[in-house]
C-alpha positions as CSV (number, residue, x, y, z in Angstrom):
1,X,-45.5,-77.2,45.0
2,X,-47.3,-75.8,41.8
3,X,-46.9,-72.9,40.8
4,X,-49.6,-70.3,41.6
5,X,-51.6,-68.1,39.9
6,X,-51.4,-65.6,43.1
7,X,-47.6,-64.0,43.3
8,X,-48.2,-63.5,46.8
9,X,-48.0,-67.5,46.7
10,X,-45.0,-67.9,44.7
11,X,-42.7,-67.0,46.8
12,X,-43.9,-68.9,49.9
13,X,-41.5,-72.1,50.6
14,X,-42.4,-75.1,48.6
15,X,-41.4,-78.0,50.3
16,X,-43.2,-81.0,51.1
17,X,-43.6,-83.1,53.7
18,X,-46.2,-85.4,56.6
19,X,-48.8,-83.1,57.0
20,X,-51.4,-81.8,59.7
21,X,-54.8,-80.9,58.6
22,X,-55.1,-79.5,55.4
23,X,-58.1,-77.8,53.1
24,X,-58.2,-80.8,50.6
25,X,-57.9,-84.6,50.8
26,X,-54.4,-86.1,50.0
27,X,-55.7,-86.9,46.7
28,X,-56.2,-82.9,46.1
29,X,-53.2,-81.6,48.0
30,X,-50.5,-84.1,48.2
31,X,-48.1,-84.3,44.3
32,X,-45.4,-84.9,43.7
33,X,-42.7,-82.8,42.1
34,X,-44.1,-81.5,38.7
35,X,-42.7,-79.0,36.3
36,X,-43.7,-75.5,35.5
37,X,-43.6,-74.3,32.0
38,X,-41.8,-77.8,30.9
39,X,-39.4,-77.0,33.0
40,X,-38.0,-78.8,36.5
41,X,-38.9,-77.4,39.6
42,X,-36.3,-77.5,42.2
43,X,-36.3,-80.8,44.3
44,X,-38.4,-81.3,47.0
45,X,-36.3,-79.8,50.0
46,X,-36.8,-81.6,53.8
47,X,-39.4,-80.2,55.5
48,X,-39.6,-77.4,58.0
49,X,-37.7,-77.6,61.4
50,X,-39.5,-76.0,63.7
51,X,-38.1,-75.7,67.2
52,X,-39.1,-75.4,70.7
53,X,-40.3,-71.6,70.0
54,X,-42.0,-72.8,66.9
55,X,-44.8,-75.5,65.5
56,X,-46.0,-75.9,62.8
57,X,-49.0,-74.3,61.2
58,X,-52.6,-75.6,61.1
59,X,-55.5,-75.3,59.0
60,X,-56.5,-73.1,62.3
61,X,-53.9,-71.3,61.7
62,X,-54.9,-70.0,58.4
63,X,-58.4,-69.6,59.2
64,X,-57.7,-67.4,62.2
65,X,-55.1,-64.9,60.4
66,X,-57.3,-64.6,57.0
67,X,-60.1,-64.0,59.3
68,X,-58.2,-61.3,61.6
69,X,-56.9,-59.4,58.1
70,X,-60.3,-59.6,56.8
71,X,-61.8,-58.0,59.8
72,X,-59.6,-55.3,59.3
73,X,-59.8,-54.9,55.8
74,X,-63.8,-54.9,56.5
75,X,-63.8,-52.2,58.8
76,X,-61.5,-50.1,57.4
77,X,-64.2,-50.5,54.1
78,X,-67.0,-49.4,55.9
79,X,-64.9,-46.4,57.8
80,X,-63.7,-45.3,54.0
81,X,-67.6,-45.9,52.4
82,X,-69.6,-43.2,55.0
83,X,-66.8,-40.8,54.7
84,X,-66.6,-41.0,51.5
85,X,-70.4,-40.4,51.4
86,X,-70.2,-37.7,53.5
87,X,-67.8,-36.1,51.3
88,X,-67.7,-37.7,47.8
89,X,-64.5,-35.0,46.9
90,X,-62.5,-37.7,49.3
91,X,-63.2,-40.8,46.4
92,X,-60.5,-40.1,44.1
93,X,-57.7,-39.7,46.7
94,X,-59.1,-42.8,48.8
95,X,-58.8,-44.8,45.8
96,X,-55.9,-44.0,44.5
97,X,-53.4,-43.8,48.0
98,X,-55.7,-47.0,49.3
99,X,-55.1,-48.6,45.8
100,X,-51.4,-47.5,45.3
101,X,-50.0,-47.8,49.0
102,X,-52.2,-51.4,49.0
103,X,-50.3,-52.9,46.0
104,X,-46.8,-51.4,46.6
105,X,-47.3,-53.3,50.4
106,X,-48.4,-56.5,48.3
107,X,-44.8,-56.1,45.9
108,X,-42.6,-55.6,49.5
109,X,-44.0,-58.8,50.8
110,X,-43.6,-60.9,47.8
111,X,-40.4,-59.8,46.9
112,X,-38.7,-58.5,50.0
113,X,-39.7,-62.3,51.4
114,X,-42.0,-61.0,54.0
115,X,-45.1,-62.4,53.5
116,X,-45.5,-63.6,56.9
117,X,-44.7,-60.5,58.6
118,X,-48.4,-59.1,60.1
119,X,-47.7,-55.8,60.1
120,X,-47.3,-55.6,56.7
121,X,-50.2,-58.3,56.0
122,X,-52.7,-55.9,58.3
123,X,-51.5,-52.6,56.8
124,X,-52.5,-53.9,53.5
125,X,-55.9,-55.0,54.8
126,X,-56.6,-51.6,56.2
127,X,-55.2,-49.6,53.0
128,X,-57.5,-52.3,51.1
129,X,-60.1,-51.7,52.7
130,X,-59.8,-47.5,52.2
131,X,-59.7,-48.2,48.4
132,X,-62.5,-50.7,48.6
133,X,-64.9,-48.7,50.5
134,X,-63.9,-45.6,48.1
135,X,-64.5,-47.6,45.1
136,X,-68.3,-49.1,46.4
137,X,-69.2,-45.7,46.6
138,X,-67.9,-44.7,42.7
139,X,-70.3,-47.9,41.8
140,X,-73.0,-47.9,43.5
141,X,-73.6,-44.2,44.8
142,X,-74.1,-42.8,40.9
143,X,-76.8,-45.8,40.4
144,X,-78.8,-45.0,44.1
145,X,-78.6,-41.4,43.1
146,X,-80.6,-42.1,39.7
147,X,-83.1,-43.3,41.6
148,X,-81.9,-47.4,40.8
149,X,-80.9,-50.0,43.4
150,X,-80.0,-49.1,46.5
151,X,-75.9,-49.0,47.5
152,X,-76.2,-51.4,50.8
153,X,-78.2,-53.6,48.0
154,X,-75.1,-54.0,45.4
155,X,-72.6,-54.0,47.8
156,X,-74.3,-56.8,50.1
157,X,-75.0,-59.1,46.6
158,X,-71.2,-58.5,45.8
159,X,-70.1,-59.5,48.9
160,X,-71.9,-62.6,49.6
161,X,-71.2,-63.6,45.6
162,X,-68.1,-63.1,46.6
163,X,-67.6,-65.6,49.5
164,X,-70.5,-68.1,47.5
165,X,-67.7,-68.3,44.8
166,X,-64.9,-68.2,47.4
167,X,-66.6,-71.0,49.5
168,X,-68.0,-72.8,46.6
169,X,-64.5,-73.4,45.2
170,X,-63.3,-74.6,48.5
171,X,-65.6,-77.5,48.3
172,X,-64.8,-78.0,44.9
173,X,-61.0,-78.2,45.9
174,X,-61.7,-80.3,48.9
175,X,-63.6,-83.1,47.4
176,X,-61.3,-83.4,44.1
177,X,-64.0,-82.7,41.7
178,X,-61.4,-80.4,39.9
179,X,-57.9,-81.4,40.4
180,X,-55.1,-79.0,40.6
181,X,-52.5,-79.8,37.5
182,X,-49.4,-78.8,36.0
183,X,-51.8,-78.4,32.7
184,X,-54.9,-76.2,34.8
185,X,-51.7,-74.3,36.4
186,X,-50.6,-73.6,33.1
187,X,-53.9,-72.5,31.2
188,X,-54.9,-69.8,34.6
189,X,-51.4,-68.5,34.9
190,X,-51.8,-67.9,31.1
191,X,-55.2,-67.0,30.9
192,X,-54.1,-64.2,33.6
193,X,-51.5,-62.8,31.9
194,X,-53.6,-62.2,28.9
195,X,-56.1,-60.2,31.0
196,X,-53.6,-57.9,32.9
197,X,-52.3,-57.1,28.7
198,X,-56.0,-56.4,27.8
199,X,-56.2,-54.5,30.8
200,X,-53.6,-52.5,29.9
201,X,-54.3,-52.2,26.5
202,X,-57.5,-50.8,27.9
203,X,-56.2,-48.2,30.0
204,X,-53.5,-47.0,27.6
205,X,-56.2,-46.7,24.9
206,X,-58.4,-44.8,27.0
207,X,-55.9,-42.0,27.0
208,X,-56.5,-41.5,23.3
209,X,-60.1,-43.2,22.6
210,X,-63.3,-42.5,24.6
211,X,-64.2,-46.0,26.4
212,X,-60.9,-47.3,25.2
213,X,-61.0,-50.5,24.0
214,X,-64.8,-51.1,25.5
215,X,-63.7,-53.8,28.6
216,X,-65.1,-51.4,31.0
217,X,-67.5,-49.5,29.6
218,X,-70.2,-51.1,30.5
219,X,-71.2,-52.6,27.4
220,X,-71.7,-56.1,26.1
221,X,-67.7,-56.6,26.1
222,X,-67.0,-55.3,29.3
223,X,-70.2,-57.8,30.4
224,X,-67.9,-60.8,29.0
225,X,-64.6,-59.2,30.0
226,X,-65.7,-59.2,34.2
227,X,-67.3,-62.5,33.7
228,X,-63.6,-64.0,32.3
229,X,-62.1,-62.1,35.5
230,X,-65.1,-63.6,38.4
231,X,-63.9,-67.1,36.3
232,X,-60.5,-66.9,36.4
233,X,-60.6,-65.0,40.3
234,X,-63.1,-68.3,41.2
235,X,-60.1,-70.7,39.3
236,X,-57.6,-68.9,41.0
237,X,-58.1,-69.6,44.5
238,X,-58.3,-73.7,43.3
239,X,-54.3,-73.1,42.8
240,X,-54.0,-70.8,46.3
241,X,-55.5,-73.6,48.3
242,X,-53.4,-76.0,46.9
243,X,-50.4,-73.6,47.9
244,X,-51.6,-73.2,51.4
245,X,-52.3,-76.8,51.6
246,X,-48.7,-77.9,50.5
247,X,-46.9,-75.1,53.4
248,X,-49.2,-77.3,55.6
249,X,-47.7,-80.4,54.6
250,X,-44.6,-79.1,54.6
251,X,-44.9,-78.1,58.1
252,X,-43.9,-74.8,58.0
253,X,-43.9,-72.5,61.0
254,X,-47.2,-71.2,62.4
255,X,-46.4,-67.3,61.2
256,X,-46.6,-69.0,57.5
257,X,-50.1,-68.2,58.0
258,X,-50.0,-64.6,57.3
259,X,-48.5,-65.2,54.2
260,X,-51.8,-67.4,53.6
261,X,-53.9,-65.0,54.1
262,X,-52.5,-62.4,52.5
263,X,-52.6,-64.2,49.4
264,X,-56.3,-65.4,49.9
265,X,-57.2,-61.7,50.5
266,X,-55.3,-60.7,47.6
267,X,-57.8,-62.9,45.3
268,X,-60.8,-62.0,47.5
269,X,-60.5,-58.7,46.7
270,X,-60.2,-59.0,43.0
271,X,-63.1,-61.2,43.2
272,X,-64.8,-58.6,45.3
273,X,-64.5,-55.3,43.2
274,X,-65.1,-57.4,39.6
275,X,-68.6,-58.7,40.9
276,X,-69.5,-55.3,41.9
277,X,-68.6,-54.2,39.0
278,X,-70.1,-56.6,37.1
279,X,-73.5,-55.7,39.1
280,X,-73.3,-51.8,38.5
281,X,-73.4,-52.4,34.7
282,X,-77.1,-54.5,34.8
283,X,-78.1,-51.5,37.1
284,X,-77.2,-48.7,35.1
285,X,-80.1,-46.6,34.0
C-alpha cells in the first residue's frame, strides 16, 4: 500500500489481497508493491484471517463508522457553537482543550496502534467537534457583528464546500481520472511537510512580528496560503481512499473501519476549518 499523506493511515496494515467492494475500480485501487522515498516497501504480507467472530470489512463498513463519528463530531459542533455564543469568554478554552485533547487522541491512535478502537475514534469526534464549533464562532461571529454575512451563512458554504471537494474527489478517485502514484504520493507528502514548516515559521514569528510571516493575516498571502491547504486537503483524501481501499482488499477485519474513518475525519476537518477560513477573509469589512 502507498504511503499516505494522512498519519492516521500509515499505520493501518498494508497488505493486499481478493477484495470485496471497494471506493475505486481495480485500475485505481489494486498496485502492486511500490517504493516509498526510493526505497522498498516491505513485501506484500498474506491477507487477513478473519475467523468465525470476524469478517472482513466492506465498503459499508466504512461508510457506516465515518458516518456515526461524523454525527458525533457534528453535534458536539453545534452543542460547542450556541454555548459559545451565549458566552463568547468560553472560545478560547473550547478551542484550545477541544483542539489539544483532539490531536493528542489522534497521536495515541496512530502510534499506540489503535486506530480501530471506537472509543477513542468517537472521543475524538466529540473533542473535534468542541473545537470546531469554538472556532466557527472566532470566524464568523466578529464578521456578523460588523454588520457582514451572516454566521449560519459562512458556516453552511464551508460545510457544503467542504463535502463538494470531499465528494468531488471521490469521483475523481473512483473513475481513475487521477491515478494514485508513488510520484503524486511523493509530491503531497512533500508538499505537506512544507506547509506544516511554514506553518510554523508562522506561528513562531508571530511571537515577535505583528501578523507574523502574513499566511494568516488575511491578506493576499494568507489568500494563496489557504488555497495551497483546500488543494493539498482535496489531494489528500485521493491517497486516504486508496488506503482504505487497499485494507479492503486486504480483507481486514470489519473494526478496521474505525481506523477509516478516523483518518477521513482527520482530513475533513482540515478541509473544513481552511474553507472557513478562507471565506472569513473575502468577508472581512
Amino acid at each position: 500500500m502507498r504511503t499516505t499523506s494522512n498519519p492516521v493511515f500509515r499505520n493501518l496494515p498494508k497488505q493486499e489481497g481478493n477484495g470485496y467492494a471497494s471506493f475505486g475500480s481495480a485500475t485505481a485501487g489494486a498496485t502492486q508493491a511500490t517504493q516509498q522515498f526510493g526505497q522498498p516497501q516491505y513485501a506484500p504480507a498474506e491477507p487477513y484471517q478473519t475467523g468465525p467472530v470476524s469478517r472482513a470489512m466492506t465498503i459499508d463498513d466504512v461508510v457506516t463508522k465515518t458516518g456515526i463519528t461524523l454525527g458525533v463530531l457534528s453535534l458536539t459542533a453545534i452543542i460547542s457553537y450556541f454555548l459559545v455564543y451565549n458566552d463568547p469568554g468560553l472560545a478560547t478554552p473550547f478551542v484550545m482543550v477541544g483542539g489539544l485533547v483532539g490531536l493528542g487522541l489522534v497521536l495515541v491512535a496512530t502510534f499506540g496502534r489503535k486506530m480501530d478502537n471506537p472509543a477513542i475514534v468517537l472521543a475524538y469526534a466529540a473533542f473535534e467537534g468542541l473545537f470546531l464549533g469554538a472556532l466557527s464562532f472566532l470566524f464568523t461571529g466578529p464578521i456578523e457583528a460588523a454588520g457582514g454575512v451572516s454566521a449560519t451563512t459562512l458556516i453552511s458554504q464551508a460545510v457544503l464546500g467542504t463535502f463538494g471537494v470531499f465528494f468531488g474527489m471521490l469521483v475523481v478517485y473512483k473513475t481513475g481520472a487521477i491515478r494514485v502514484t508513488p510520484r503524486l504520493t511523493r509530491m503531497i507528502i512533500g508538499a505537506l511537510i512544507g506547509v506544516v514548516v511554514l506553518s510554523l515559521g508562522n506561528l513562531v514569528a508571530s511571537f515577535f512580528i505583528e501578523g507574523g510571516l502574513g499566511l494568516r493575516d488575511g491578506g493576499m498571502m494568507a489568500i494563496i496560503f489557504s488555497l495551497v491547504c483546500i488543494g493539498l486537503a482535496a489531494f489528500s483524501f485521493l491517497l486516504d481512499f486508496d488506503a482504505a481501499d487497499q485494507l479492503i482488499r486486504a480483507q481486514a477485519p470489519e473494526k478496521a473501519a474505525w481506523g477509516v474513518a478516523l483518518g477521513l475525519t482527520v482530513t475533513l476537518v482540515w478541509l473544513y476549518v481552511e474553507i472557513l477560513r478562507l471565506l472569513s477573509y473575502f468577508n472581512r469589512n
